[in-house]
C-alpha positions in Angstrom: -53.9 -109.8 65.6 -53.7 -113.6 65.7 -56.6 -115.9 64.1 -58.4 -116.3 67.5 -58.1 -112.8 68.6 -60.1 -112.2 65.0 -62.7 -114.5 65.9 -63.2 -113.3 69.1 -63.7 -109.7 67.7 -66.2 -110.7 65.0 -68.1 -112.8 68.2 -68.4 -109.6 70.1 -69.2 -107.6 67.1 -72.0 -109.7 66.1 -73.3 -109.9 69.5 -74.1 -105.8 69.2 -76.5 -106.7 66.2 -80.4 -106.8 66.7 -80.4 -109.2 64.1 -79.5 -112.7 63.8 -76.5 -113.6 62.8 -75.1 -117.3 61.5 -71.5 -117.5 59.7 -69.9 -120.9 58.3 -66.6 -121.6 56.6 -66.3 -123.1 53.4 -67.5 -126.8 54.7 -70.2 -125.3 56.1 -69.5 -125.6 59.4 -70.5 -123.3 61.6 -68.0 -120.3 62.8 -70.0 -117.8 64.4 -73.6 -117.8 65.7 -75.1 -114.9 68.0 -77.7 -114.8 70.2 -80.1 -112.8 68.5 -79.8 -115.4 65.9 -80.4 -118.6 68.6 -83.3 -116.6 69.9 -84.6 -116.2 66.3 -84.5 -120.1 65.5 -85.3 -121.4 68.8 -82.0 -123.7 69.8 -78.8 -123.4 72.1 -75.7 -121.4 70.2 -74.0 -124.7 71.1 -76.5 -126.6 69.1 -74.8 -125.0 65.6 -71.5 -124.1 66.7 -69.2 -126.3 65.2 -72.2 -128.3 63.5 -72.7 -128.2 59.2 -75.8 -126.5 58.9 -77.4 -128.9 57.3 -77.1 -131.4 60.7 -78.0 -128.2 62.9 -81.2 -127.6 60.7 -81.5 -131.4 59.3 -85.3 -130.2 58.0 -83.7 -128.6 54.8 -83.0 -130.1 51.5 -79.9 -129.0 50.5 -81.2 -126.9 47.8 -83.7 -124.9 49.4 -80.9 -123.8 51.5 -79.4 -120.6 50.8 -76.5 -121.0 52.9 -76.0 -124.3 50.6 -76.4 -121.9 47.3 -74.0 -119.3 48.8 -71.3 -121.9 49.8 -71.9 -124.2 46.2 -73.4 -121.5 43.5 -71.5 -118.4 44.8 -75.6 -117.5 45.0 -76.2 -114.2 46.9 -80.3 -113.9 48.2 -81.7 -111.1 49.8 -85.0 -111.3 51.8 -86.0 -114.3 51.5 -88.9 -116.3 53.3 -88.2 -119.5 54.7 -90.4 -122.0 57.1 -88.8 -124.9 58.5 -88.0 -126.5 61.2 -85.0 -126.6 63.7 -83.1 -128.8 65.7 -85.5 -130.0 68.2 -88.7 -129.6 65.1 -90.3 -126.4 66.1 -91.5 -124.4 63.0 -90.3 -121.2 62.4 -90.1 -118.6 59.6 -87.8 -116.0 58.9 -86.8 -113.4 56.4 -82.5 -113.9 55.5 -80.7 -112.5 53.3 -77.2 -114.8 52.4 -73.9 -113.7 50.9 -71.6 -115.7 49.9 -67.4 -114.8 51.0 -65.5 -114.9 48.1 -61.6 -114.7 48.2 -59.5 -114.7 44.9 -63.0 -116.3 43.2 -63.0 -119.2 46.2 -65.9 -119.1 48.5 -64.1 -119.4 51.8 -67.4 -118.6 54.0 -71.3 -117.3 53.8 -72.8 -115.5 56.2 -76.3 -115.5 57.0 -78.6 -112.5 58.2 -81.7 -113.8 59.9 -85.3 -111.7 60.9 -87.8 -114.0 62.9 -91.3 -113.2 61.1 -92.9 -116.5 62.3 -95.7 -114.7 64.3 -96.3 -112.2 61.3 -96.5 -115.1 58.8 -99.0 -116.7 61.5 -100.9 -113.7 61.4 -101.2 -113.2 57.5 -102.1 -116.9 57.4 -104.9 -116.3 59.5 -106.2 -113.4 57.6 -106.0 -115.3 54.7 -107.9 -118.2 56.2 -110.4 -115.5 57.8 -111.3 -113.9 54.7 -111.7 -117.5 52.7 -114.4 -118.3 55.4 -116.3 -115.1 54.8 -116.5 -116.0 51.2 -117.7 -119.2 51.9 -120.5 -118.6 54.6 -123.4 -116.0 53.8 -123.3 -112.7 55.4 -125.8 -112.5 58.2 -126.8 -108.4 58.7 -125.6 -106.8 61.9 -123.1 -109.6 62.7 -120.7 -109.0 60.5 -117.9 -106.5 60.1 -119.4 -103.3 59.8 -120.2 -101.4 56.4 -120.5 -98.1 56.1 -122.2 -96.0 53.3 -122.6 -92.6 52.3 -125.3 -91.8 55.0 -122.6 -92.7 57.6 -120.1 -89.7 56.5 -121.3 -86.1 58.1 -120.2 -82.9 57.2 -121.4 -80.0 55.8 -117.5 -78.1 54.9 -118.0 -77.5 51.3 -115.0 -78.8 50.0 -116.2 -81.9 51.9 -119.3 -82.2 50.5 -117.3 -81.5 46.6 -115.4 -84.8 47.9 -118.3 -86.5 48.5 -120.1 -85.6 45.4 -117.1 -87.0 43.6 -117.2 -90.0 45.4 -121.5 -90.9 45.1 -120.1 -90.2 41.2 -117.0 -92.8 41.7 -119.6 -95.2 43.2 -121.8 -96.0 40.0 -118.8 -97.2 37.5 -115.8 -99.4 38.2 -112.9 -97.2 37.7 -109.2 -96.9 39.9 -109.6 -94.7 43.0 -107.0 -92.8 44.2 -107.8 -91.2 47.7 -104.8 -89.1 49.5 -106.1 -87.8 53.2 -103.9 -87.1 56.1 -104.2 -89.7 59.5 -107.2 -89.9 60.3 -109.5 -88.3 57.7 -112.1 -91.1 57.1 -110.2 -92.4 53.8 -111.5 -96.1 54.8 -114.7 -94.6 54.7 -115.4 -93.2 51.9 -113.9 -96.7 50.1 -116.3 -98.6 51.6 -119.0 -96.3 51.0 -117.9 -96.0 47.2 -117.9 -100.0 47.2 -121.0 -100.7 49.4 -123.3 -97.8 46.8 -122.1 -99.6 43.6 -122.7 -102.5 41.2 -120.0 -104.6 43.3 -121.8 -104.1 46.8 -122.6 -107.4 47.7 -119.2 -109.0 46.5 -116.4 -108.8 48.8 -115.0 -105.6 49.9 -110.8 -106.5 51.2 -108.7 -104.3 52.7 -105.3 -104.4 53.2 -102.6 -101.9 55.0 -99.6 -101.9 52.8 -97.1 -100.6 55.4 -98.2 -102.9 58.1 -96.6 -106.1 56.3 -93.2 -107.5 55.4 -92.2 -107.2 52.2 -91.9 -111.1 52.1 -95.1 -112.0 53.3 -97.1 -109.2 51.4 -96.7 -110.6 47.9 -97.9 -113.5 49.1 -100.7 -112.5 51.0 -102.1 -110.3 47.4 -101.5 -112.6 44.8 -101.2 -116.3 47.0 -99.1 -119.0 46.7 -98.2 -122.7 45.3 -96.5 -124.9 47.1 -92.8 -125.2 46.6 -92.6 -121.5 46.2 -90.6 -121.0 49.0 -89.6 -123.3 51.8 -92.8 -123.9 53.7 -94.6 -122.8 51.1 -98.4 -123.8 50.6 -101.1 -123.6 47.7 -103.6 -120.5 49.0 -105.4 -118.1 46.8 -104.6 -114.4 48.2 -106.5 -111.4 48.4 -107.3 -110.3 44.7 -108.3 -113.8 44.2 -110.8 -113.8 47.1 -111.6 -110.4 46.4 -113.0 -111.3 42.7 -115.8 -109.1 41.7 -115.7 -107.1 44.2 -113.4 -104.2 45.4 -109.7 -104.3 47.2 -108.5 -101.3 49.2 -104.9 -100.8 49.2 -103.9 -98.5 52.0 -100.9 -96.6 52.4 -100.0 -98.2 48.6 -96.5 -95.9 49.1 -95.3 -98.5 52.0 -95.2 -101.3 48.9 -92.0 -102.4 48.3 -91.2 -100.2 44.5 -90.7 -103.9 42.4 -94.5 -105.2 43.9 -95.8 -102.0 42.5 -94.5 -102.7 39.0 -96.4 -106.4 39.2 -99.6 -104.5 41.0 -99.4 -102.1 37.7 -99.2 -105.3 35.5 -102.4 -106.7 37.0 -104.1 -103.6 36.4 -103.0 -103.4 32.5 -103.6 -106.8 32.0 -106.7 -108.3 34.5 -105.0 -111.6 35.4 -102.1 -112.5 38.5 -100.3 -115.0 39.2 -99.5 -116.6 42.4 -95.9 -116.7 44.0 -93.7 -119.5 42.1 -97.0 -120.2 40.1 -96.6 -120.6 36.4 -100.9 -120.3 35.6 -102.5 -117.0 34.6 -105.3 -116.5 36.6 -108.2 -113.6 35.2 -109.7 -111.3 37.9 -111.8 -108.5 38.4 -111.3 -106.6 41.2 -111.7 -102.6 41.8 -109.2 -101.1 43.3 -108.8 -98.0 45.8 -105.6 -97.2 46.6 -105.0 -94.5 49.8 -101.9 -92.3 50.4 -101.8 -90.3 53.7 -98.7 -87.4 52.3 -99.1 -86.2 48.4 -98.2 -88.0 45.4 -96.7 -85.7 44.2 -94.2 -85.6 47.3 -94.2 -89.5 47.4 -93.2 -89.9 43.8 -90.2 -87.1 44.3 -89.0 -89.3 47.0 -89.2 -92.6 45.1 -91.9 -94.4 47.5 -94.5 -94.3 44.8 -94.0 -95.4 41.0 -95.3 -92.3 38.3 -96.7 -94.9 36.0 -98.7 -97.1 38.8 -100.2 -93.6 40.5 -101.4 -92.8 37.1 -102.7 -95.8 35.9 -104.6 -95.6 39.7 -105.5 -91.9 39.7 -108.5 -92.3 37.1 -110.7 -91.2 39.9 -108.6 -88.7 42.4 -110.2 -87.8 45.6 -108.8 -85.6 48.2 -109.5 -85.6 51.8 -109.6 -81.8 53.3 -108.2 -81.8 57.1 -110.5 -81.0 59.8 -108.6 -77.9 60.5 -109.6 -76.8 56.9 -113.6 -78.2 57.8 -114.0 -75.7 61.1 -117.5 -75.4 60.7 -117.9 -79.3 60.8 -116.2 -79.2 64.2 -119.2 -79.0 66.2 -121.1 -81.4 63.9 -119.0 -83.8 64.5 -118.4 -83.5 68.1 -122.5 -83.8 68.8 -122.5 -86.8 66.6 -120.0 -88.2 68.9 -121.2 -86.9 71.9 -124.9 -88.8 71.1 -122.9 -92.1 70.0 -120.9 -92.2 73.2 -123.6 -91.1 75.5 -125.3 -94.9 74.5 -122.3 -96.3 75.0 -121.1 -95.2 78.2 -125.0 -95.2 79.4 -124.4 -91.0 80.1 -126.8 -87.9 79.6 -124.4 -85.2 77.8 -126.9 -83.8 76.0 -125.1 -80.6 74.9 -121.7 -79.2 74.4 -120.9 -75.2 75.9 -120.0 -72.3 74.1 -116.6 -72.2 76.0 -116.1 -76.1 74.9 -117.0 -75.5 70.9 -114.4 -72.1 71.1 -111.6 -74.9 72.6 -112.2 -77.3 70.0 -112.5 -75.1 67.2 -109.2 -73.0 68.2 -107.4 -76.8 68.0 -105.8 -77.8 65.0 -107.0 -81.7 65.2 -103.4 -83.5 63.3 -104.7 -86.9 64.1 -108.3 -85.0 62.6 -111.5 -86.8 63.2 -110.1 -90.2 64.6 -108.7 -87.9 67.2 -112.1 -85.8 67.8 -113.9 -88.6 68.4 -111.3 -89.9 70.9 -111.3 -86.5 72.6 -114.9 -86.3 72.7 -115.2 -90.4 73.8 -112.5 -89.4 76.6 -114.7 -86.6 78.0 -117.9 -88.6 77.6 -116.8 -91.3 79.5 -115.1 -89.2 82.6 -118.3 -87.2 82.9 -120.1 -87.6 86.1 -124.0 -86.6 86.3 -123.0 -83.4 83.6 -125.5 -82.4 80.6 -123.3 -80.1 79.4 -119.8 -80.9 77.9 -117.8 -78.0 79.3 -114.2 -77.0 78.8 -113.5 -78.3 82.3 -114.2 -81.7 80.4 -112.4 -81.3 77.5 -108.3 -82.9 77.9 -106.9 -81.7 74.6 -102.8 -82.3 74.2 -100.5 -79.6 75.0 -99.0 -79.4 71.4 -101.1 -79.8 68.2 -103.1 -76.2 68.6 -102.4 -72.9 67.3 -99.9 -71.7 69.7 -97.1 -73.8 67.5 -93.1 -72.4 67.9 -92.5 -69.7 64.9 -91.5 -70.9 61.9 -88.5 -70.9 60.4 -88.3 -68.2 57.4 -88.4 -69.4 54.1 -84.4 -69.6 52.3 -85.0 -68.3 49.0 -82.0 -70.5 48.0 -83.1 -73.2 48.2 -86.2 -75.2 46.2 -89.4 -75.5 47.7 -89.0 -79.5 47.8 -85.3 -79.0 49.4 -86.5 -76.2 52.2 -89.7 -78.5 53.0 -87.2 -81.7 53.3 -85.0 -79.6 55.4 -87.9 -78.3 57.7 -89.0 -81.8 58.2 -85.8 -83.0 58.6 -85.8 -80.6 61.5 -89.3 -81.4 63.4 -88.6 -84.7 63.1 -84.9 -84.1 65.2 -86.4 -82.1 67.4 -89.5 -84.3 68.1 -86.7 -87.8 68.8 -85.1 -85.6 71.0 -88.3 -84.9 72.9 -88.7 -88.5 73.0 -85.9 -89.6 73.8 -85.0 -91.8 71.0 -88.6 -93.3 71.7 -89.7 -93.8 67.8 -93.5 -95.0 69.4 -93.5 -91.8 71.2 -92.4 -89.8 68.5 -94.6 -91.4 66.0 -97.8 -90.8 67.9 -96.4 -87.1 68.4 -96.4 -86.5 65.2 -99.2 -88.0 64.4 -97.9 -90.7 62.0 -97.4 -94.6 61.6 -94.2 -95.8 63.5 -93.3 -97.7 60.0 -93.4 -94.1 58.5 -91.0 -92.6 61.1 -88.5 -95.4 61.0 -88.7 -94.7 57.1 -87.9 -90.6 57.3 -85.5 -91.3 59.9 -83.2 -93.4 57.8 -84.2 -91.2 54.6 -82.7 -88.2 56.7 -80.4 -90.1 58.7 -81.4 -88.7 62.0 -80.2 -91.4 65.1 
């Protein structure tokens, strides 16, 4: 194969990609530049083709480039932010990671592996900018975000009322909270009810979902920045800062990359962070509640959550029973929901029938009470002139209730953790399948995050 058949192999190949991809020899001229990676930065493949990168993207110094360290330092980076702007001066940011091509210790090329975060960093900079303003203006009752207590939570299940006990307890000193609940099982909550009944209620309460944030931009968006951090960089205090005195919920903690979980365990030991290519120590005092949605114990087996950090967290442990372990709060709930959607909707369902509260009861709720108040806002709204929520009403999914497929018998060979992998493993194949390679589909299915899925489907390597 001659030199241009090559490149015209690598062309097609990198056209297959999803991601962007930008290649230049060892002047930095570019070789090989795909679509996904022109759609990424904005420009015309022509406009880098045959260009040195620094005249394609003439808004970089030189040494903020990490093409430029690859090609002059031999300087490998992997994930790295960047803001800046291209050819024709729209802003963009993206996530690369840049190796350098070395060939008998020359660097003869670097390639470039782009991911176009620019809305997500838009986002995050506007939740930043959000939660500033909040701090600054004072809170006017029944227009802001809602705030629930204790005398918002209903059920009488004993184990859930031993939670909540534990919780009214958790409310009156500042330690760690560690609250594991499946999908669904009110773990916000009972964090905001533990903030709003302490010393810290009328400092700021901050939440923030772990797994629903780069790994890039989340760093940032906890501890802040200084300018010069990163390209595009600015100075911006971040969520423990804004949260000081008061309380910051970390949900879904596991989704954290593992080497942000060693500096979150370092704030907690020592009561000070410091913001992204800062150099100033900067005392806080913030509460945190941390949330899981599988078990510790399973999350730290599978490396998603450091031993040390869930121990340093878990001086308060809470754990959220699933409604199908609450079936005498089934009811309960449903004619809460049933008198909170009749105001909404402007309907007269005063009551719910015998036939209806077997049906519910007899399902085995995986999305829990997020999805019983869906099912029982779904039949509120369809009714007509009813007073009586009936079975007819009621729209529960085909899969989800008792009647599941048998379950495979337990290989005494095998260890608990290995059979329970394998089982899920399994569901998980099966359930794709059903999909259709649909991860969205699949996710809701199943009753979990999409970020989840995608993260079990490359643990098991299921495609």
């Amino acid at each position: 194969m001659n030199v241009e058949e090559y490149k015209t192999l690598v062309d097609e190949l990198i056209e297959l990609l999803d991601e962007g991809v930008y290649i230049v020899d060892r002047d930095g001229v570019g070789i090989h530049y795909n679509k996904a990676m022109a759609g990424t930065e904005k420009v015309h493949v022509g406009d880098v083709l045959g260009k040195k990168f620094h005249e394609a993207f003439p808004d970089f110094e030189l040494g903020e480039s990490t093409i430029y360290r690859a090609l002059s330092r031999k300087q490998a980076t992997k994930n790295a932010q960047q803001t800046y702007k291209n050819f024709y001066g729209k802003e963009i940011t993206t996530q690369n990671t840049t190796i350098p091509v070395v060939v008998d210790g020359k660097t003869v090329a670097a390639i470039e592996v782009s991911k176009d975060i620019t809305d997500l960093r838009l986002v995050s900079d506007s939740l930043l900018e959000i939660e500033e303003s909040k701090m600054q203006r004072v809170p006017i009752r029944g227009r802001d975000i809602m705030k629930y207590t204790f005398d918002d939570i209903y059920g009488e299940n004993e184990k859930f009322q031993e939670v909540l006990r534990r919780a009214r307890k958790a409310a009156i000193n500042d330690a760690s909270v560690f609250v594991y609940g499946e999908t669904g099982t009110g773990k916000e909550l009972i964090a905001q009810s533990i903030h709003n009944n302490g010393s810290r209620a009328g400092k700021p309460f901050l939440a923030q979902n772990c797994a629903a944030i780069p790994e890039s931009l989340l760093e940032g968006i906890l501890f802040g920045t200084v300018k010069g951090a990163f390209t595009g960089a600015v100075d911006r205090a971040g969520l423990f800062e804004q949260a000081n005195g008061g309380t910051i919920l970390l949900d879904e903690i596991s989704a954290m990359p593992y080497d942000l979980q060693s500096k979150l365990l370092r704030v907690l030991q020592e009561s000070y962070i410091r913001r992204v290519g800062g150099s100033r120590d900067i005392p806080i005092d913030v509460r945190i509640i941390a949330t899981v949605n599988e078990t510790p114990e399973e999350l730290i087996s599978r490396g998603l959550l450091r031993k040390d950090l869930y121990y340093r967290l878990n001086v308060i442990n809470l754990s959220i029973p699933p409604l199908r372990e609450r079936p005498d709060d089934i009811v309960l709930l449903s004619e809460m929901f049933l008198d909170k959607y009749n105001r909404r909707y402007g309907k007269q369902v005063w009551m719910i029938s015998d036939g209806a509260a077997r049906k519910l009861r007899a399902y085995d709720f995986p999305g829990n009470v997020r999805e019983l108040e869906n099912i029982i806002e779904q039949a509120v709204s369809m009714a007509d002139s009813e007073h009586v929520l009936t079975e007819k009403l009621l729209s529960l999914p085909e899969t989800g209730g008792h009647a599941q497929e048998p379950r495979q018998q337990y290989d005494r060979t095998m260890s608990l953790d290995r059979y329970l992998s394998s089982l899920e493993k399994q569901i998980i194949a099966d359930e794709m399948v059903r999909a259709k390679g649909n991860i969205s589909k699949a996710a809701e299915a199943l009753s979990i995050k999409r970020q989840t899925l995608q993260h079990k489907l490359k643990k098991y390597d299921i495609r």
